[in-house]
C-alpha positions as CSV (number, residue, x, y, z in Angstrom):
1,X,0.0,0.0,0.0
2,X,1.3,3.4,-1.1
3,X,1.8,6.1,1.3
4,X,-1.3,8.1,0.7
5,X,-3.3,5.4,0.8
6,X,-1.8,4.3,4.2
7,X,-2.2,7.7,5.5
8,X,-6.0,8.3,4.4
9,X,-6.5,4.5,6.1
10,X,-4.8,5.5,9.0
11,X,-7.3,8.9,8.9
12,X,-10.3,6.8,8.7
13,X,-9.5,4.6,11.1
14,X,-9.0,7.4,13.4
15,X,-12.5,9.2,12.1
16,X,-14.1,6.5,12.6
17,X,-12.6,5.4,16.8
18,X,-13.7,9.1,17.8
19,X,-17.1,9.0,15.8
20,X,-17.5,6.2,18.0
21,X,-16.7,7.3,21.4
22,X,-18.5,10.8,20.5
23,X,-21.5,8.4,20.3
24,X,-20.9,6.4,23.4
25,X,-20.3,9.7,25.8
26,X,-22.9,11.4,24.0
27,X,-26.0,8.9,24.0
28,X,-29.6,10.2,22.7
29,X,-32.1,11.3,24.6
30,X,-34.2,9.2,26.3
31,X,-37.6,10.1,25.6
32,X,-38.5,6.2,24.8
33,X,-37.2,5.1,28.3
34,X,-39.0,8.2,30.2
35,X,-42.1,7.4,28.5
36,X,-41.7,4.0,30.3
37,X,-41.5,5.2,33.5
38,X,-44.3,7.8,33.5
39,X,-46.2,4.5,31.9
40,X,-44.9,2.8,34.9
41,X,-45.8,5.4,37.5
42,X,-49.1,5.8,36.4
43,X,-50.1,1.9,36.4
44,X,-48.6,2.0,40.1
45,X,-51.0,5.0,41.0
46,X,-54.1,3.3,39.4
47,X,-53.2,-0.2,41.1
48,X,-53.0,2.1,44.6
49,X,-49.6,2.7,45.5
50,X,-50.1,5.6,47.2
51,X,-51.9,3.7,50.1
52,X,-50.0,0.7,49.7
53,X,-46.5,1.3,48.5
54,X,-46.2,5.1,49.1
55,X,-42.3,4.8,49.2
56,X,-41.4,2.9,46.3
57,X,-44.3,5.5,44.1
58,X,-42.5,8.8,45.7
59,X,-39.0,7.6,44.8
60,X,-40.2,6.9,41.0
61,X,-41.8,9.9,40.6
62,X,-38.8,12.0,42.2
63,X,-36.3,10.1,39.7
64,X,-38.6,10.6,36.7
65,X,-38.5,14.3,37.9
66,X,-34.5,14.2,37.9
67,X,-34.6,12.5,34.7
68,X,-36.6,14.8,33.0
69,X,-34.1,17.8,34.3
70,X,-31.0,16.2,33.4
71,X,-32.1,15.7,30.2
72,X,-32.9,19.1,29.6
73,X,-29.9,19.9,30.7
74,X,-28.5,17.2,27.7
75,X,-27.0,15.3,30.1
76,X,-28.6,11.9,28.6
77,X,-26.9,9.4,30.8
78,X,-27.9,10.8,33.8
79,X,-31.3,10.9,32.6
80,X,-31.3,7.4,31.4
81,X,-30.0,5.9,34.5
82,X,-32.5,7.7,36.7
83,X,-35.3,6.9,34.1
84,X,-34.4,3.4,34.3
85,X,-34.6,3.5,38.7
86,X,-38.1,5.8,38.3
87,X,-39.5,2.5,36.0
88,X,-38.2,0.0,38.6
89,X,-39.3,1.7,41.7
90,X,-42.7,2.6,40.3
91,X,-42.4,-1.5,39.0
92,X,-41.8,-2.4,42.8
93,X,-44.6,-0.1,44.1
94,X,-46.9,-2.2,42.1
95,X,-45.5,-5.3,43.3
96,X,-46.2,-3.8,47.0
97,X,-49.0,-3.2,46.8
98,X,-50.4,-6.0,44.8
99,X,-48.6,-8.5,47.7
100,X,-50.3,-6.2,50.8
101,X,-53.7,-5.9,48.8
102,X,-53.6,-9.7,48.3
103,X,-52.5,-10.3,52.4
104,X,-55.4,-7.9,53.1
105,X,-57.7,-10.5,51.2
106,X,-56.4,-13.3,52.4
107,X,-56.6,-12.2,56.2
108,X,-60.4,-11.5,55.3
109,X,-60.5,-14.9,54.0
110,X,-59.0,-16.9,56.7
111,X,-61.2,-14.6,59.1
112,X,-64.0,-15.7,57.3
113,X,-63.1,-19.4,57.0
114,X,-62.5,-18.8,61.1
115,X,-66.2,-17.4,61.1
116,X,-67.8,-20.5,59.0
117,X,-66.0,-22.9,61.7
118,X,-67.7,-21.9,64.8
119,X,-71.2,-21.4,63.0
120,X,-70.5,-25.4,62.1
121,X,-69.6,-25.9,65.6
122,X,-72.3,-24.1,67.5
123,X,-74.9,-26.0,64.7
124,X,-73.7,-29.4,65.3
125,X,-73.8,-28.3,69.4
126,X,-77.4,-27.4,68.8
């Protein structure tokens, strides 16, 4: 290979290692994964968080809030990472209060299997 040739090689071999790390420190923005997490937050408000996993619901919708300012201040991984946490924490407020709405029906169950019992009991006594 001529001289020229290795030179405009070695160029686009060059071009090409800082297009990429220009893309990797400089990631898009991300609207798709924010749009998740307000998706997220909202199912975990109609399922009842706030009464049953107040916490986990607060944290999301705090992150989502950070998100949505680092990202309009372009700072995409920032607002990608804390996107990512608002989703899961809004995710886990769902899954808290599914498992306490589901322990409040199965204490009403049991209490009414408890119920049933002594009505047997004081029948047969009868």
């Amino acid at each position: 290979m001529n001289t020229i040739g290795s030179t405009v090689l070695k160029g686009a071999t060059v071009a090409l290692a800082l297009t990429t790390v220009a893309c990797a420190s400089n990631p898009d923005r991300p609207d798709r994964q924010m749009a998740r997490a307000e998706s997220s937050i909202e199912v975990a408000q109609e399922t009842g968080a706030q009464q049953y996993g107040p916490a986990a619901l607060e944290r999301a919708q705090k992150q989502l809030e950070q998100a949505e300012a680092a990202a309009a201040e372009r700072d995409y991984e920032l607002a990608l990472k804390l996107a990512e946490r608002a989703e899961l924490d809004a995710r886990l407020a769902v899954a808290e209060t599914n498992h306490l709405k589901a322990a409040a029906a199965l204490e009403e169950l049991q209490q009414s299997i408890e119920t049933l019992r002594r009505e047997i009991v004081r029948n047969q006594a009868s």
